[in-house]
N, C-alpha and C positions, 0 to 999 in steps of 0.2 A: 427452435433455432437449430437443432441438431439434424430435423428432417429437411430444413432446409439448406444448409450446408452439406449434407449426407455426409456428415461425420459421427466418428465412436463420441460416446462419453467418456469423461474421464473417470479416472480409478478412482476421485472422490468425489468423481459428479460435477457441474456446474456450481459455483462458487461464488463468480465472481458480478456483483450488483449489475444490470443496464446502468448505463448513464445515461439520461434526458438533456439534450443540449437543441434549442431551439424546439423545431417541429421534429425533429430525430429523435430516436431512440436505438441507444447503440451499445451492440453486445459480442461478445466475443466466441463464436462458438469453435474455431478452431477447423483443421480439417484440410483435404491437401486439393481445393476445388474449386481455387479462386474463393473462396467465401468462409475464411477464417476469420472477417470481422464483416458482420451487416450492421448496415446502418435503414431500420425502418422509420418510416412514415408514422409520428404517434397517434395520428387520426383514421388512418385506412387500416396500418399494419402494411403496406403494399413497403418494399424496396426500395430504398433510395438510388442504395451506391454497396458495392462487394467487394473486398477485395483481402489478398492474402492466403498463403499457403500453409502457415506456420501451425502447431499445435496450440489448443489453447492453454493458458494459464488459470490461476485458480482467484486471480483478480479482479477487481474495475477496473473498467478505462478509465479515464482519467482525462478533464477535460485543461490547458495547459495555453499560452500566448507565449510562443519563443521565438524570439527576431524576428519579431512582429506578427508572426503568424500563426490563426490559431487555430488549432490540431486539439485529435485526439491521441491520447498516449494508451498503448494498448502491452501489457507485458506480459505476454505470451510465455509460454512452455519454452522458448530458446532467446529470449533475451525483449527485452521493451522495442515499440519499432511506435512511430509518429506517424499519422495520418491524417491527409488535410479534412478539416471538418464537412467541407462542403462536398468535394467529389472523391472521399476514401484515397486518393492518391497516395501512396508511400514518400514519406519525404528522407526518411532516418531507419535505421536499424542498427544496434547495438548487440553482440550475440554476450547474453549473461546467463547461461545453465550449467544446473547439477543434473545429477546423473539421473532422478526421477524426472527432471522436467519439470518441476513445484518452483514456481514463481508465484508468490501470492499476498505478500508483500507491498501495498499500494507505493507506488513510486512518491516521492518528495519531491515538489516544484522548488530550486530555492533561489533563483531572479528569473531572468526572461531569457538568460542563453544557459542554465545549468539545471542538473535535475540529480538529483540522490536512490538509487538504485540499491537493492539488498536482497537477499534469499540464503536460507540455509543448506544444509548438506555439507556444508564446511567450504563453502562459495565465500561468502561473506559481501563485500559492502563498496562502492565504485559511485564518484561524482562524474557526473556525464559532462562534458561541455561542448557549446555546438559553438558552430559558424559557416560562414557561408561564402563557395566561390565562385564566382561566375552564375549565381543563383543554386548551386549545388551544394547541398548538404552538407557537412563534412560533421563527425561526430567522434570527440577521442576524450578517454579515462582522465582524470587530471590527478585521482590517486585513487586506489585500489588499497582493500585492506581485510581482512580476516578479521578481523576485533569486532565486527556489530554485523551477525549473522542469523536476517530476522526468518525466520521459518515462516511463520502465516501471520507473525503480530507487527501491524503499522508502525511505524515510528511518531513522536514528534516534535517539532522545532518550536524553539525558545531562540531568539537571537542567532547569535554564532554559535549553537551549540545544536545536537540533533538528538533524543535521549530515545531508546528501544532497548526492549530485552534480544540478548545476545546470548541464542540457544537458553531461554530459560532466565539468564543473568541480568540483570539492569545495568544496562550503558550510558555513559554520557560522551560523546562524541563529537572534536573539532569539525564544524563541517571547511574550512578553507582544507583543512592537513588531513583529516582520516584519523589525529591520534588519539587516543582516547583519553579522557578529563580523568575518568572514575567506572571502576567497574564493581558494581557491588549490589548482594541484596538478590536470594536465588525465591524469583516468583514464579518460574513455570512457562509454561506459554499461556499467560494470560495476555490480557488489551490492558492499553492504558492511554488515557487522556489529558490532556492540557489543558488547567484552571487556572488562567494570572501565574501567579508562581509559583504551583504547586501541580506534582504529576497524578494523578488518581487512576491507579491501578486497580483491575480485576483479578488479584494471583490466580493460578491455575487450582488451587485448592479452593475456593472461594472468597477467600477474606477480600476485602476491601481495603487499601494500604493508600496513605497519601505521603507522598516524599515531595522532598522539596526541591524544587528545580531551576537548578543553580550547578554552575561546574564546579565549584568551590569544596563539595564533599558528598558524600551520599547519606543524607539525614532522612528517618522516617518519621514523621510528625504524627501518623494517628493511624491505628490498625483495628479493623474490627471483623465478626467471621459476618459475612451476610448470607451466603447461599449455603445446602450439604452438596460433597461429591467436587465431582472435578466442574470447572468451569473454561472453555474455551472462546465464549462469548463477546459481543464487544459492551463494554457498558456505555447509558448514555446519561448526558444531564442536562435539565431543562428546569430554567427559572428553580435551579437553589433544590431541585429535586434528580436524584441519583437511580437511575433504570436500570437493574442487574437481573442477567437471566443465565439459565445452562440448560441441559436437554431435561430436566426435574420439574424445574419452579421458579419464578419470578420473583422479584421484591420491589420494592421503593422506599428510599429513606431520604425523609425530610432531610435536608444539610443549611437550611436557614437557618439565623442566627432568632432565636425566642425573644 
């Protein structure tokens, strides 16, 4: 994707997954050549649609239906920008960067005109709201905030609340206000996931931490080490079994109930 956009790599390289949305396969390679987001053919590989000049980011797209219309979300090196699925068209553009240009952070969908935005470098964290005039775009902050400044770890949503570590820190986060519920509990830049009502965290040391997710306090229910060394990985779970890995070794723990 690099030799066809004839753009550099990035300082950490491509990062950020293909999304597969219909017959498309759509990547973000970044690059100042018309062709900072292609959209391939998953059958030939041949080109669909090109378009954009921006640097890339270290994210996925991100596939999204907002006022009606369904786009892909691409959040580039200078801020997220929306593109019609079908013919790459720009619909939206937001400028949200630091000073690296490390956006990588997947965006939060949270209705069909709002989207939850974050990156670190001391940027921090911006609800998007859109609409629309005359068929024209219009796209402005509804709050802007410092307190949930995600470097490269997802965020994610329970209800009205948005929970991500904050430089390292676990956050609980009003998504209507920006303000923060609860800040507490330093895990690192690990990942963490959403089980019912519990967060399952990967700390950046390796342990395995389940908090409970709830804005009401920052309680941790169960802590165990699973991996050695640093961990930056995402974990996953499937049917009651917990997937952790880091650049070392892999594991798997049973989490059904005997």
């Amino acid at each position: 994707i690099l030799e066809d956009a004839e753009a550099k790599n990035l300082d950490w390289a491509m990062a950020g997954s293909p999304l597969v949305a219909g017959d498309a396969v759509i990547v973000n390679p970044g690059g100042a050549n018309g062709r900072g987001v292609i959209a391939y053919d998953r059958s030939t590989g041949d080109v669909i649609w090109a378009q954009g000049n921006e640097p890339a980011g270290y994210t996925a797209p991100v596939l999204a239906t907002l006022l009606g219309t369904e786009q892909v979300i691409v959040f580039g090196g200078t801020g997220p920008v929306g593109h019609d699925l079908e013919t790459g068209k720009e619909l939206w553009r937001f400028k949200w960067e630091n000073g690296p240009k490390v956006n990588a952070a997947i965006p939060v969908i949270v209705d069909d005109s709002s989207i939850l935005i974050s990156c670190g470098y001391g940027i921090g964290s911006a609800l998007l709201r859109f609409s629309q005039d005359g068929g024209e775009w219009k796209v402005a902050s509804e709050w802007e905030s410092r307190r949930l400044k995600l470097k490269f770890n997802a965020p994610v949503r329970k209800g009205d609340y948005v929970y991500g570590l904050d430089e390292g820190i676990l956050t609980c986060v009003e998504l209507k206000t920006g303000k923060p519920a609860w800040k507490r509990g330093r895990y690192g830049y690990g990942q963490l996931l959403l089980c019912e009502d519990v967060l399952i965290l990967q700390a950046e040391n390796s342990d395995v931490v389940f908090v409970a997710a709830t804005p009401d306090e920052h309680t941790e229910l169960h802590r165990f080490p699973a991996l050695e060394g640093k961990s930056w990985n995402h974990p996953v779970l499937w049917h009651g079994r917990l997937f952790v890995r880091n650049g070392k070794e892999a594991a798997c723990f049973d989490l059904r109930l005997q």
